[in-house]
Biotite code that builds the C-alpha atoms (Angstrom):
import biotite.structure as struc

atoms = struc.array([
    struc.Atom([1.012, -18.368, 12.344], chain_id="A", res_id=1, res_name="UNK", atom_name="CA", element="C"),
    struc.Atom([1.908, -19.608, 8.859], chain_id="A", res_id=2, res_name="UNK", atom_name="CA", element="C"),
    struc.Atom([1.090, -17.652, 5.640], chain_id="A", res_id=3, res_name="UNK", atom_name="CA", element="C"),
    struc.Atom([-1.085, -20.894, 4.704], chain_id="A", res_id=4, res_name="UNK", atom_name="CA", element="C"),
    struc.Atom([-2.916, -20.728, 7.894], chain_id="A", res_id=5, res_name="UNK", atom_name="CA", element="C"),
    struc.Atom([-3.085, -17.017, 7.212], chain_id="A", res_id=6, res_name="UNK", atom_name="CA", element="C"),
    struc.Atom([-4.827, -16.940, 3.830], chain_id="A", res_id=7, res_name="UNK", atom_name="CA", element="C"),
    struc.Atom([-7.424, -20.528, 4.874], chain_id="A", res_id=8, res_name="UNK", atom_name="CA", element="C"),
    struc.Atom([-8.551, -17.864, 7.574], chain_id="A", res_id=9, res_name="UNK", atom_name="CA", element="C"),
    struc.Atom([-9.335, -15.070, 4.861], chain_id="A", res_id=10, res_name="UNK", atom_name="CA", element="C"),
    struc.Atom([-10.575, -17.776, 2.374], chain_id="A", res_id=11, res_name="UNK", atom_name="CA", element="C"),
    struc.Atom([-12.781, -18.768, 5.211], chain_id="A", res_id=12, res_name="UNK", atom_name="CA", element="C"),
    struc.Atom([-14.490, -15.327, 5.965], chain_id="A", res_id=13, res_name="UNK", atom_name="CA", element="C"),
    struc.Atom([-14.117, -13.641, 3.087], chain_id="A", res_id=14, res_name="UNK", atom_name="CA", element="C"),
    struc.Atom([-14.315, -16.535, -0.060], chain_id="A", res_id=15, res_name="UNK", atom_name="CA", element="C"),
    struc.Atom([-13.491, -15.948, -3.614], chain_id="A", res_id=16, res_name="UNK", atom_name="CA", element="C"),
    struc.Atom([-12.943, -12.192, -2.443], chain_id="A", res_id=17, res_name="UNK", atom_name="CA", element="C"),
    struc.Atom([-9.516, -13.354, -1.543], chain_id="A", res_id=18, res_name="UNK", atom_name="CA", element="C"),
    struc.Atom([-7.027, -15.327, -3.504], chain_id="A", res_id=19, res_name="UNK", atom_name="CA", element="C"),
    struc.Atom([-4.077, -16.578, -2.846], chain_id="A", res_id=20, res_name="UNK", atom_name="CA", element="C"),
    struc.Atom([-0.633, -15.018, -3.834], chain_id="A", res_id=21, res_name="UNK", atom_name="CA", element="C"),
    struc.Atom([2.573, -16.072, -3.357], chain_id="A", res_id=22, res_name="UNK", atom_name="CA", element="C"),
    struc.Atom([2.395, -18.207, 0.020], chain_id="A", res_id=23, res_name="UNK", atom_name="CA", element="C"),
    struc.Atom([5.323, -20.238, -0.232], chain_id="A", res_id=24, res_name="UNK", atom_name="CA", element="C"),
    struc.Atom([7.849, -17.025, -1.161], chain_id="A", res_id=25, res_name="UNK", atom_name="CA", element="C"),
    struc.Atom([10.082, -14.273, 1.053], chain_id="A", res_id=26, res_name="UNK", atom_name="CA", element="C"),
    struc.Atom([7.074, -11.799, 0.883], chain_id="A", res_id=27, res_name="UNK", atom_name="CA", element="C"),
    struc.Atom([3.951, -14.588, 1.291], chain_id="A", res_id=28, res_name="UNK", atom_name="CA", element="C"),
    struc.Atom([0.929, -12.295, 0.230], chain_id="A", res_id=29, res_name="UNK", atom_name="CA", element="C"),
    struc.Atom([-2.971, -12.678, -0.692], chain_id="A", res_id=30, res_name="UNK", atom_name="CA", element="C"),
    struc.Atom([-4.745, -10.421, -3.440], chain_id="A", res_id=31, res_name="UNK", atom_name="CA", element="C"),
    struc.Atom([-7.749, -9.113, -2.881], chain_id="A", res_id=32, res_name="UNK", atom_name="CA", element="C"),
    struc.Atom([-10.402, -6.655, -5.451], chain_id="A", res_id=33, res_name="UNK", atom_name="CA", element="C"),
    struc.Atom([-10.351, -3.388, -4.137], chain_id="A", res_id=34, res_name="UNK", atom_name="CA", element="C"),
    struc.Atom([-13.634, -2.996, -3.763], chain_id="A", res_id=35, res_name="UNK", atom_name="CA", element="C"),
    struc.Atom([-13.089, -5.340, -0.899], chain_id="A", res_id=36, res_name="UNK", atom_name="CA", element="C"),
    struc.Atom([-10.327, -3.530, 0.571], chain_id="A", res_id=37, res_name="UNK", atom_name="CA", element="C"),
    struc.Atom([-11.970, -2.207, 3.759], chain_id="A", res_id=38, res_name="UNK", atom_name="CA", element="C"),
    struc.Atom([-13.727, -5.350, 5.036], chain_id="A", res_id=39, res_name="UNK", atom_name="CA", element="C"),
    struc.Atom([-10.730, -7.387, 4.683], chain_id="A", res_id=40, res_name="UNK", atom_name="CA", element="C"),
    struc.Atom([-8.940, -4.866, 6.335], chain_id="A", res_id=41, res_name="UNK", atom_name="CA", element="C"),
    struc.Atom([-10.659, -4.363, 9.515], chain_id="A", res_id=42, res_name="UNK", atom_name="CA", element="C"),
    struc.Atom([-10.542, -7.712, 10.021], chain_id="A", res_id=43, res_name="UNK", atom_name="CA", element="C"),
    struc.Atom([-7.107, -8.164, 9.459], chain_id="A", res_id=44, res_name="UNK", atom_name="CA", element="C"),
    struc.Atom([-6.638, -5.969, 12.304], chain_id="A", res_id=45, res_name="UNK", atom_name="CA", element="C"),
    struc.Atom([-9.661, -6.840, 14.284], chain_id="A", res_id=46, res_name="UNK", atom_name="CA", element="C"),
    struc.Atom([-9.721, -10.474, 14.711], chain_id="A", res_id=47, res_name="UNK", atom_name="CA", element="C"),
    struc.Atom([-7.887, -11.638, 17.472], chain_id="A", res_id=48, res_name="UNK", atom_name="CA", element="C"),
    struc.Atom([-5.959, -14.973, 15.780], chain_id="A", res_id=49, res_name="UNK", atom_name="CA", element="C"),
    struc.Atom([-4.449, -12.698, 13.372], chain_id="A", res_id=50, res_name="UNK", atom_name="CA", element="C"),
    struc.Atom([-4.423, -9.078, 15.025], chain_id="A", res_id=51, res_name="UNK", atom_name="CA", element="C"),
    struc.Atom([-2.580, -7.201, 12.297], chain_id="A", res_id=52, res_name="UNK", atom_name="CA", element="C"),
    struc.Atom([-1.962, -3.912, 14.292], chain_id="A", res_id=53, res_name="UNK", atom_name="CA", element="C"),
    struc.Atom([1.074, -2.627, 12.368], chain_id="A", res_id=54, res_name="UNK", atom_name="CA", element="C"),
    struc.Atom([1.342, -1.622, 8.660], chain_id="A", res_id=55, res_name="UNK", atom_name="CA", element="C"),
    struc.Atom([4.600, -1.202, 8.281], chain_id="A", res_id=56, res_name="UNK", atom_name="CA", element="C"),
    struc.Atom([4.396, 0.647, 4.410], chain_id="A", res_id=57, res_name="UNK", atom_name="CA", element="C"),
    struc.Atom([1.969, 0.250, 1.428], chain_id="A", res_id=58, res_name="UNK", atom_name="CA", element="C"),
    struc.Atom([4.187, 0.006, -1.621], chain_id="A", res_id=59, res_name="UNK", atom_name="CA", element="C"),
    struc.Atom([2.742, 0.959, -5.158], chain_id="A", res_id=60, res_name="UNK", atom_name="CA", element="C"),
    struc.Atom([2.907, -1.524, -8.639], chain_id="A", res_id=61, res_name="UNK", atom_name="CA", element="C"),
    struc.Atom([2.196, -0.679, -12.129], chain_id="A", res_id=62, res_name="UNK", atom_name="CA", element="C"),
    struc.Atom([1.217, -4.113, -13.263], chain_id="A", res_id=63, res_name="UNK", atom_name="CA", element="C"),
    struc.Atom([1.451, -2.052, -17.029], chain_id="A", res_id=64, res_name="UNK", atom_name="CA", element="C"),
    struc.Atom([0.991, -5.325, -18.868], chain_id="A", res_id=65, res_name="UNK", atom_name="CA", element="C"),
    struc.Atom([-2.116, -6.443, -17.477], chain_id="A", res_id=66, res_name="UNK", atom_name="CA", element="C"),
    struc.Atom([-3.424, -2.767, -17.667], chain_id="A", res_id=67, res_name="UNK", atom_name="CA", element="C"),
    struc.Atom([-3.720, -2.869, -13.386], chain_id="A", res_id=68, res_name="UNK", atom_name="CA", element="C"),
    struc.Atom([-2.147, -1.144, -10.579], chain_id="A", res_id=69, res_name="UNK", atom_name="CA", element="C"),
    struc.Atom([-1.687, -2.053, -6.959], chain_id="A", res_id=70, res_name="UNK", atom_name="CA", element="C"),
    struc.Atom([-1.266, -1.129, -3.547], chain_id="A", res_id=71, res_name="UNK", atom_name="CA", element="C"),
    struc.Atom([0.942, -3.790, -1.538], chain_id="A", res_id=72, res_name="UNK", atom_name="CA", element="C"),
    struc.Atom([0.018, -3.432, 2.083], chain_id="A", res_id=73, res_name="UNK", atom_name="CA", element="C"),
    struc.Atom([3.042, -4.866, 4.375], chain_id="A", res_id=74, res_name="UNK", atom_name="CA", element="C"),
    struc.Atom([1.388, -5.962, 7.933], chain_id="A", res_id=75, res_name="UNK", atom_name="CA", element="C"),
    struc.Atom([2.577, -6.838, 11.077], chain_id="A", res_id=76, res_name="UNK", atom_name="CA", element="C"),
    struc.Atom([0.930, -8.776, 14.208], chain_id="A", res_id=77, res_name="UNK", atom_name="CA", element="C"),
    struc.Atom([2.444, -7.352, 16.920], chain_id="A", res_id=78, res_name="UNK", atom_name="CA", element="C"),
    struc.Atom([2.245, -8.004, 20.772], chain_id="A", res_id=79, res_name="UNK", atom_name="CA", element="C"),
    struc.Atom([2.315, -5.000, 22.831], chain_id="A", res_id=80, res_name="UNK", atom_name="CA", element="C"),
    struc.Atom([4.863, -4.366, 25.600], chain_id="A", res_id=81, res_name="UNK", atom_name="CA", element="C"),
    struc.Atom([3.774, -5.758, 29.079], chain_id="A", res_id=82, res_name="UNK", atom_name="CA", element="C"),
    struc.Atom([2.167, -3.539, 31.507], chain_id="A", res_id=83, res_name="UNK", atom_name="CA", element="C"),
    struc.Atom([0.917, -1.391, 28.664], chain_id="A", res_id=84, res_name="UNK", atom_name="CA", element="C"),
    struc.Atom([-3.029, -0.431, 28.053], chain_id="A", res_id=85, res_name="UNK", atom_name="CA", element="C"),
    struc.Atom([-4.008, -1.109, 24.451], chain_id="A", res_id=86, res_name="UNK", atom_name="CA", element="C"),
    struc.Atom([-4.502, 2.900, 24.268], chain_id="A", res_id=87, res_name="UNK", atom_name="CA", element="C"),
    struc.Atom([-0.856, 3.521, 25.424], chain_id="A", res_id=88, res_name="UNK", atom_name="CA", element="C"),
    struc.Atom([0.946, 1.099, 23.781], chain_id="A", res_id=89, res_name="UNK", atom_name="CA", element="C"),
    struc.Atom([-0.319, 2.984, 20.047], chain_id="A", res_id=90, res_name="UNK", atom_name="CA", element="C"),
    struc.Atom([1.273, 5.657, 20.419], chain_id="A", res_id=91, res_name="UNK", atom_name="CA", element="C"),
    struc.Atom([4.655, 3.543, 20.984], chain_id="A", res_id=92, res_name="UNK", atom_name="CA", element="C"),
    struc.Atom([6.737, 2.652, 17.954], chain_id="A", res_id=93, res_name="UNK", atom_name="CA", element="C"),
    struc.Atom([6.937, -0.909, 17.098], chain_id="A", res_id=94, res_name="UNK", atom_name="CA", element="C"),
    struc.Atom([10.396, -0.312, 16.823], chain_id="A", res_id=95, res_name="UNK", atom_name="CA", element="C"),
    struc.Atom([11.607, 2.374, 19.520], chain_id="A", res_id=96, res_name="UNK", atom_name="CA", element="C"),
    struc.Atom([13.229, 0.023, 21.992], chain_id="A", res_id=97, res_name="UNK", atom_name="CA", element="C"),
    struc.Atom([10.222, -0.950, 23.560], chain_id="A", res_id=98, res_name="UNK", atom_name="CA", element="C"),
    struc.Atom([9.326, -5.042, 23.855], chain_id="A", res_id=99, res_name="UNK", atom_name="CA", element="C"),
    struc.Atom([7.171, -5.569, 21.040], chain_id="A", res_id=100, res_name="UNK", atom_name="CA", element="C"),
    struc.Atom([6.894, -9.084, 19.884], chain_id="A", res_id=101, res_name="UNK", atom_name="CA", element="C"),
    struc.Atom([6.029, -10.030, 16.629], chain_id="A", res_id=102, res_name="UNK", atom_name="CA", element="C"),
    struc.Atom([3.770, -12.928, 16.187], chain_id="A", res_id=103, res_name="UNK", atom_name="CA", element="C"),
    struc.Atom([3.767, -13.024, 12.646], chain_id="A", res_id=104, res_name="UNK", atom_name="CA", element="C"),
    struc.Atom([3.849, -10.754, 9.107], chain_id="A", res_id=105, res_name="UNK", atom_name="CA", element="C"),
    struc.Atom([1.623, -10.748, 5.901], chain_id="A", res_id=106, res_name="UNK", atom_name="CA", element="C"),
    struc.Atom([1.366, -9.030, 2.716], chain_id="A", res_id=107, res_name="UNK", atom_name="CA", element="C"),
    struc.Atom([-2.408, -7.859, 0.743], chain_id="A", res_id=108, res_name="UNK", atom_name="CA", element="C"),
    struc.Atom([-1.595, -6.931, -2.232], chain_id="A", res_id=109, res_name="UNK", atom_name="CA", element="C"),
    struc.Atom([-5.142, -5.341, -3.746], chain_id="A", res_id=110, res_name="UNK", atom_name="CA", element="C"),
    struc.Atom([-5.298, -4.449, -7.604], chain_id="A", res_id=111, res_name="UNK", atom_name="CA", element="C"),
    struc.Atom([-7.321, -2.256, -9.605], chain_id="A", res_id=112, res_name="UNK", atom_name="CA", element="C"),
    struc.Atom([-7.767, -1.377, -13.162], chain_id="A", res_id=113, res_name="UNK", atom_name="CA", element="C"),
    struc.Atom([-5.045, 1.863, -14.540], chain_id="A", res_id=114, res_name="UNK", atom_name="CA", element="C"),
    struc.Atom([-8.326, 3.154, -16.138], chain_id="A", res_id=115, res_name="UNK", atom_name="CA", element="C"),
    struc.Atom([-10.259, 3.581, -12.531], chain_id="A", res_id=116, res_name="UNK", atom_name="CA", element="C"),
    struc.Atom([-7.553, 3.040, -9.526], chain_id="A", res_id=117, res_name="UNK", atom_name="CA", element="C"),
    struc.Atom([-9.365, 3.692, -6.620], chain_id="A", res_id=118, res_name="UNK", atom_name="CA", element="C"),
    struc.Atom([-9.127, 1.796, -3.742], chain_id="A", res_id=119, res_name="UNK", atom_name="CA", element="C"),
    struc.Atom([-10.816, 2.581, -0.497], chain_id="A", res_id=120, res_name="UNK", atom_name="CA", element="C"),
    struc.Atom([-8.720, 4.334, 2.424], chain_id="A", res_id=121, res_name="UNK", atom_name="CA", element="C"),
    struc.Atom([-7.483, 2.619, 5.619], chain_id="A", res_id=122, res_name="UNK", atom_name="CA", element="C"),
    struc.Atom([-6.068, 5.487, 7.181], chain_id="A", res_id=123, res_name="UNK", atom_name="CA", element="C"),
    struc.Atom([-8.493, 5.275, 10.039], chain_id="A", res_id=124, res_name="UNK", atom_name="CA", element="C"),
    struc.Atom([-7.663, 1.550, 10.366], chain_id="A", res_id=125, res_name="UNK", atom_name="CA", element="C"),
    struc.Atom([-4.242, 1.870, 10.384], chain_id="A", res_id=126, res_name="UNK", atom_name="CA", element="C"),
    struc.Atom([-2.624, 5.458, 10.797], chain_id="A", res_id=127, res_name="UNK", atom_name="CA", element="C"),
    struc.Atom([0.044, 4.959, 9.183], chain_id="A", res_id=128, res_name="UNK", atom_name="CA", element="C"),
    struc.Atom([-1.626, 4.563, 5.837], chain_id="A", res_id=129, res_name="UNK", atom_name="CA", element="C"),
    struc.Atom([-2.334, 8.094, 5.563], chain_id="A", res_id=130, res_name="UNK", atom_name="CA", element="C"),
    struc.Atom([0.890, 9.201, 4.340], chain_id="A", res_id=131, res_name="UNK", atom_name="CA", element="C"),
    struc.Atom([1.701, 5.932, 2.220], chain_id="A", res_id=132, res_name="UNK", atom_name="CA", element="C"),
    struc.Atom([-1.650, 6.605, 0.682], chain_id="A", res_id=133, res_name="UNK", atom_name="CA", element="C"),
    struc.Atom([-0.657, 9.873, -0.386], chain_id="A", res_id=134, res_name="UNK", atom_name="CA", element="C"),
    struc.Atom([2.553, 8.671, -1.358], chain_id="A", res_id=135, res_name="UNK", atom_name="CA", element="C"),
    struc.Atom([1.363, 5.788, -3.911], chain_id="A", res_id=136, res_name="UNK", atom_name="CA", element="C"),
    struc.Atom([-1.257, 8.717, -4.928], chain_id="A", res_id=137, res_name="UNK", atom_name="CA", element="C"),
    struc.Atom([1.400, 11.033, -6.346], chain_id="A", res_id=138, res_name="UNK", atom_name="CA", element="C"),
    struc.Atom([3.339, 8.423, -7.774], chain_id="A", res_id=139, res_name="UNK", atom_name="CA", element="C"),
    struc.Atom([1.314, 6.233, -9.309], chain_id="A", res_id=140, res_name="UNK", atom_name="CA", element="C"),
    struc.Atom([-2.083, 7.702, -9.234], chain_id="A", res_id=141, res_name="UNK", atom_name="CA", element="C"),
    struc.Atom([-4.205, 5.396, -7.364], chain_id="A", res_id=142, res_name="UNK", atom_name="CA", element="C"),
    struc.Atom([-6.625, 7.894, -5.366], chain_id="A", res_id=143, res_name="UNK", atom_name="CA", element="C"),
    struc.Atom([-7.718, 6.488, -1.843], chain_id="A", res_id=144, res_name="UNK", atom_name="CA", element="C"),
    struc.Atom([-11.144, 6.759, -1.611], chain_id="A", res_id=145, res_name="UNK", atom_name="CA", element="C"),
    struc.Atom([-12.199, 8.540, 1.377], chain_id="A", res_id=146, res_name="UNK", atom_name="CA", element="C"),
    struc.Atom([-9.227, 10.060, 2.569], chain_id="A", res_id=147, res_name="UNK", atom_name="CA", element="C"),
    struc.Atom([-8.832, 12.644, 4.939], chain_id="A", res_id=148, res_name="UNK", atom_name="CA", element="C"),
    struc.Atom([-6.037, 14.551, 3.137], chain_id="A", res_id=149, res_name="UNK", atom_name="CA", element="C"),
    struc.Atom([-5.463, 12.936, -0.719], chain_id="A", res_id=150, res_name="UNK", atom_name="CA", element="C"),
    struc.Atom([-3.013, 15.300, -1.808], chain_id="A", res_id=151, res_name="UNK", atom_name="CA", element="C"),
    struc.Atom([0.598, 15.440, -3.626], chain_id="A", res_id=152, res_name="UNK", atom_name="CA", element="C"),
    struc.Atom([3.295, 14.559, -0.753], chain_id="A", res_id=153, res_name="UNK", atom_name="CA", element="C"),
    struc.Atom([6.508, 14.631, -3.208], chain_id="A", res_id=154, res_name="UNK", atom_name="CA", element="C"),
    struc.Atom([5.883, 16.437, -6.559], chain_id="A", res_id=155, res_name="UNK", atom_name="CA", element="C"),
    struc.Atom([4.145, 20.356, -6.379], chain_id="A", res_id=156, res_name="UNK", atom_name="CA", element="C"),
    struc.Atom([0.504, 20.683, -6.574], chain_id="A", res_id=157, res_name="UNK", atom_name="CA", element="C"),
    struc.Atom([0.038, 21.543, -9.871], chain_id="A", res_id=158, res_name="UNK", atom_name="CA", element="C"),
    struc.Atom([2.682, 18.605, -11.103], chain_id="A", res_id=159, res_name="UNK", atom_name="CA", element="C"),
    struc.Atom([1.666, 16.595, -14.340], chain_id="A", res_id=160, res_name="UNK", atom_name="CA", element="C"),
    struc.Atom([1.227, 13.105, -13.784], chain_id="A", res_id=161, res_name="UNK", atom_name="CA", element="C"),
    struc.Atom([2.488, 10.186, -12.095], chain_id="A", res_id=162, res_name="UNK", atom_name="CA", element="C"),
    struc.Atom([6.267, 9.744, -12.266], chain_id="A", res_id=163, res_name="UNK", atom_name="CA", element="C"),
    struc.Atom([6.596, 6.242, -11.391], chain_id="A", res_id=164, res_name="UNK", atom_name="CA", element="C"),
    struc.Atom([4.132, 4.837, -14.033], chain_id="A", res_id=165, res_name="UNK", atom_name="CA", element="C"),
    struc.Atom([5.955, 2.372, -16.079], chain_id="A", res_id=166, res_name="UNK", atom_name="CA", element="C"),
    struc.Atom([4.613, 4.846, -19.346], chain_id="A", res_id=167, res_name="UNK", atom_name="CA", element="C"),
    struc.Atom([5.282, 8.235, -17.683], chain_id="A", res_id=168, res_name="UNK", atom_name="CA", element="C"),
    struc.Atom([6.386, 10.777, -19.955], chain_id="A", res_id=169, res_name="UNK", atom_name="CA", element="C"),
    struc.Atom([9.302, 13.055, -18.254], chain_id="A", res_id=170, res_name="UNK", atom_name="CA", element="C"),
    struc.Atom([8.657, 16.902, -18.629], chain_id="A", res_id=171, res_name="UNK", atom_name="CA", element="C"),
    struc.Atom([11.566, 18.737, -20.497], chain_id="A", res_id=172, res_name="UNK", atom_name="CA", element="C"),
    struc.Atom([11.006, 21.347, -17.967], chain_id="A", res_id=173, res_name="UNK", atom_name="CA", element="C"),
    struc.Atom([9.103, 22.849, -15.302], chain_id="A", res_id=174, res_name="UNK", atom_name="CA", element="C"),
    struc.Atom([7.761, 26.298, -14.349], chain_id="A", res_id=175, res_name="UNK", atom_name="CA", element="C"),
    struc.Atom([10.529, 27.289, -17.305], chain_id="A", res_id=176, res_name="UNK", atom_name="CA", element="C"),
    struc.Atom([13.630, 25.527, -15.579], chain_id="A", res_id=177, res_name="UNK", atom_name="CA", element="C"),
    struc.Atom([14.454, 23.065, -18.220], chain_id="A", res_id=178, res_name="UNK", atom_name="CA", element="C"),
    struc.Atom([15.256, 19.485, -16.741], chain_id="A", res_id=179, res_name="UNK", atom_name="CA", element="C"),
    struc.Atom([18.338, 17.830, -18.247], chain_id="A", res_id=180, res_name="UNK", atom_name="CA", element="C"),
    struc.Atom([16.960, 14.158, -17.537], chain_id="A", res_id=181, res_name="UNK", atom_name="CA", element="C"),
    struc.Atom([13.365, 14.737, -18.744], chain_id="A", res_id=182, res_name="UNK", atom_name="CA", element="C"),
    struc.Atom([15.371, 16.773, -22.127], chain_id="A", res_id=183, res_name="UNK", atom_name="CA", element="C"),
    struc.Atom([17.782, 13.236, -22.484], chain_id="A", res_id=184, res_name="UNK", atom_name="CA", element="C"),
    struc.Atom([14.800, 11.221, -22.317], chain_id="A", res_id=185, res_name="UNK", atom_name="CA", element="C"),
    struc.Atom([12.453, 12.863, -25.140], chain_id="A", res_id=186, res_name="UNK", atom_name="CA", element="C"),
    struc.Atom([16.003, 12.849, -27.008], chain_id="A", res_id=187, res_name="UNK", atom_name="CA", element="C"),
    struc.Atom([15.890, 8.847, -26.811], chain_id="A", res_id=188, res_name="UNK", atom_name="CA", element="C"),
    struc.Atom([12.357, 8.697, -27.483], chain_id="A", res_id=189, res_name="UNK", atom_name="CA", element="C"),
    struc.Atom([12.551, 10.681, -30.715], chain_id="A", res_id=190, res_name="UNK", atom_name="CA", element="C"),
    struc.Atom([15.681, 8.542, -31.603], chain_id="A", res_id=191, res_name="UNK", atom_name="CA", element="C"),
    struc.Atom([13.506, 5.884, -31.036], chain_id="A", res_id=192, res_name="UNK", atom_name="CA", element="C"),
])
């Protein structure tokens, strides 16, 4: 299925909810408010012409500029292996060996404001999203509304901010070890 044929299917259920991205690039996506999110979601997965049953990662994007961030959701419609019960065939790897087929691949990017970035949770749509929620979480700071586990996955617990925000502010130090990059970069900023 083509990325056009793709987003006229969303356009169709979903209307101005869903707007086209970039259909006619290498990563063919369609942008969506997050306070869609969920909706869109299940039926990406749910309906059987497009059956998105893998997301393969959900990739963060401070969109600084336009004062947004967003969550880039990389999806896969996959067949499962012959001879394999919907059941069994989840808990097999897309890519351990097995047969899968791919059908065809599509990209949701979904934005929100910097000043508010929540975005609803699709960890119980797709399991995978539970760590890559967490992930964009620490890094960029969009919290994932509802969850199971929203917590830091890279940085400690009780770590300042969001380290891949395009106007992150590197610490000098932390917990009293000073931190040559975050010292060389308040250096260049007071040069500045």
């Amino acid at each position: 299925m083509s990325p056009e044929e793709i987003n006229r299917i969303l356009i169709e259920r979903f209307g101005d909810r869903v707007r086209p991205g970039g259909l006619d690039t290498a990563h063919p996506h369609a942008t969506v408010e997050g306070s869609g999110w969920r909706e869109v979601a299940a039926f990406l997965r749910d309906d059987e012409r497009l059956g998105f049953s893998w997301l393969r990662c959900i990739s963060s994007v401070d969109l600084v500029d336009e004062g947004k961030l967003a969550a880039v959701y990389d999806l896969h419609a996959m067949d499962r292996p012959a001879g394999f019960s919907p059941e069994s065939a989840a808990r097999l790897s897309p890519v351990a060996g097995k047969p899968w087929r791919e059908r065809h691949t599509f990209a949701v990017k979904v934005v929100v404001s910097r000043e508010r970035p929540h975005i609803p949770s699709v960890a119980d749509i797709w399991p995978a999203a539970e760590w890559h929620e967490r992930e964009a979480y620490d890094m960029m700071g969009i919290v994932f509304d509802g969850h199971p586990n929203l917590a830091r996955i890279l940085c400690p617990d009780d770590w300042v901010g969001h380290p891949l925000r395009k106007d992150y502010e590197f610490p000098t130090s932390y917990e009293g070890i000073p931190d040559p990059a975050g010292e060389a970069a308040a250096s260049k900023a007071t040069e500045e």
